[in-house]
PLY file of the C-alpha trace (Angstrom):
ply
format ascii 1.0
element vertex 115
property float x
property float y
property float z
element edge 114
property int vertex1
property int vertex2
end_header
-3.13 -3.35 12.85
-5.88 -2.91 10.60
-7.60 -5.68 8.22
-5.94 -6.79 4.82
-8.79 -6.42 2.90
-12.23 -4.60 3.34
-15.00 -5.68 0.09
-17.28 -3.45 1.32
-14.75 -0.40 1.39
-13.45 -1.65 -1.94
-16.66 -1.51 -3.22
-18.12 1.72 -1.90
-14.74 3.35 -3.16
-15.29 1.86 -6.56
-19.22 3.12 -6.77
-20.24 0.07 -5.85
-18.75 -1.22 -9.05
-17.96 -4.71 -8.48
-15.74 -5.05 -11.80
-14.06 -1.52 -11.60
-13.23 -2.67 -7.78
-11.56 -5.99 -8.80
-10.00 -4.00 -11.93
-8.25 -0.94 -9.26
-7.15 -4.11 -6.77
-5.32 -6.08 -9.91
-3.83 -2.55 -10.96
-2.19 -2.26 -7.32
-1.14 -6.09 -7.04
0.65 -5.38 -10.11
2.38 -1.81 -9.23
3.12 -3.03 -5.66
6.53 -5.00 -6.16
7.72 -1.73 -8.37
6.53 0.32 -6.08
7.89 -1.56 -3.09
11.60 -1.94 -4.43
12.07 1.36 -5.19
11.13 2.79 -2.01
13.73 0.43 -0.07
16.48 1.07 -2.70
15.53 4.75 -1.76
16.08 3.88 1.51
19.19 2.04 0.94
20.53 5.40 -0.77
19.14 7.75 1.89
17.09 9.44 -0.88
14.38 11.49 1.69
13.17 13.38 -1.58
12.48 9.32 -3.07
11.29 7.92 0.38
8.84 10.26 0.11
7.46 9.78 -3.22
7.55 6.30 -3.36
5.79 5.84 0.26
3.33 8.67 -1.20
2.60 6.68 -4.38
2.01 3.30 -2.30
-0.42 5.47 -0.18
-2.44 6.63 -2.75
-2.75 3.98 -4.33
-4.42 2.45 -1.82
-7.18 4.98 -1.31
-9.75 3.13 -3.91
-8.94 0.07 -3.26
-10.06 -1.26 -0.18
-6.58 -2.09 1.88
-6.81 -0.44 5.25
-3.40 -2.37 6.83
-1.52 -1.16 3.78
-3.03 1.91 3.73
-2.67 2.31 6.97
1.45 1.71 6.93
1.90 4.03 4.28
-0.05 6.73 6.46
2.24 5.73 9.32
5.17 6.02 7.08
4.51 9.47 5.92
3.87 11.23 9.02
7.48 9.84 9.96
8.80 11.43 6.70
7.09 14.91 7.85
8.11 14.33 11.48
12.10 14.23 10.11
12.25 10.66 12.37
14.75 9.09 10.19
15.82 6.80 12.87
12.44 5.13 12.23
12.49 5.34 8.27
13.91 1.29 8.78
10.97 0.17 10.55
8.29 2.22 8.68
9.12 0.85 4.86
10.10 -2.40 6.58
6.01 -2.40 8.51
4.84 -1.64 4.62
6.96 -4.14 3.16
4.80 -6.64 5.57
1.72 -5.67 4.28
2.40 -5.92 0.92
3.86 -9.08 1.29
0.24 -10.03 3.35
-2.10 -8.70 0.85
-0.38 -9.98 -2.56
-0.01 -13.50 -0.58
-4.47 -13.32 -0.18
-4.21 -11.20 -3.61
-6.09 -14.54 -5.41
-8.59 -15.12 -2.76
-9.45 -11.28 -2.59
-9.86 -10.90 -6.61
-11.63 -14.55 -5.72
-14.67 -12.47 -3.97
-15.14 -10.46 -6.91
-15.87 -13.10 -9.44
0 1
1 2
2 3
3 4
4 5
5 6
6 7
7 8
8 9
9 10
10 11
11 12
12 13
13 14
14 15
15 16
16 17
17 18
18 19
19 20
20 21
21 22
22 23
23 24
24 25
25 26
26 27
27 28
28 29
29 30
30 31
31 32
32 33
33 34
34 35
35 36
36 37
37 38
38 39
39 40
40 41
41 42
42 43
43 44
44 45
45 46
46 47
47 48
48 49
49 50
50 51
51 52
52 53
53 54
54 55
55 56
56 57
57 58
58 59
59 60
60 61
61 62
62 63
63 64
64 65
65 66
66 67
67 68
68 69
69 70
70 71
71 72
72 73
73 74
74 75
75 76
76 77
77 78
78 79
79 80
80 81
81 82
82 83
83 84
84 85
85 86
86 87
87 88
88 89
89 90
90 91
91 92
92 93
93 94
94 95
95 96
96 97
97 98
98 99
99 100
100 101
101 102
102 103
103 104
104 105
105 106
106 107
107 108
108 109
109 110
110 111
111 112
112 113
113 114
């Protein structure tokens, strides 16, 4: 899987903007748990109009912020959505709900880098 966290990524999306990087990365910590709950409870109700825009939202909000594993998931997660594989819906949100849960756990030591 891919890395947690990328600076220089973070950075390059952000115009190599140091503040507006650690101000986009503080944005998603704080949208993530939202974001994250209501995808599984869309998943619990076997919404596939909901999976989708919930997994969509947690994808793009990742593309300025440096988060390739995340990113990454969320990717993964779509193209099962497209594909119609709902047998692997489970294991997609549940492969995002790991990377959330990796990236808010460093989400102190990545804002850390910024100061």
């Amino acid at each position: 899987m891919s890395e947690i966290f990328n600076k220089q990524q973070a950075l390059e999306q952000a115009g190599d903007d140091p503040d507006l990087a650690k101000d986009l990365l503080q944005m998603l910590f704080a949208e993530l748990p939202d974001l994250l709950e209501k995808l599984k409870q869309a998943l619990t109700d076997n919404n596939k109009t909901a999976i989708w825009d919930h997994t969509h939202k947690i994808h793009g909000s990742t593309a300025y912020c440096g988060v390739p594993a995340l990113r990454a998931a969320a990717h993964s997660m779509e193209q099962l959505i497209r594909d119609e594989l709902e047998s692997e819906f489970i294991d997609g949100v549940g492969i995002i709900e790991r990377e959330i849960g990796k990236l808010l756990s460093e989400g102190e030591a990545i804002l850390a880098q910024f100061d």
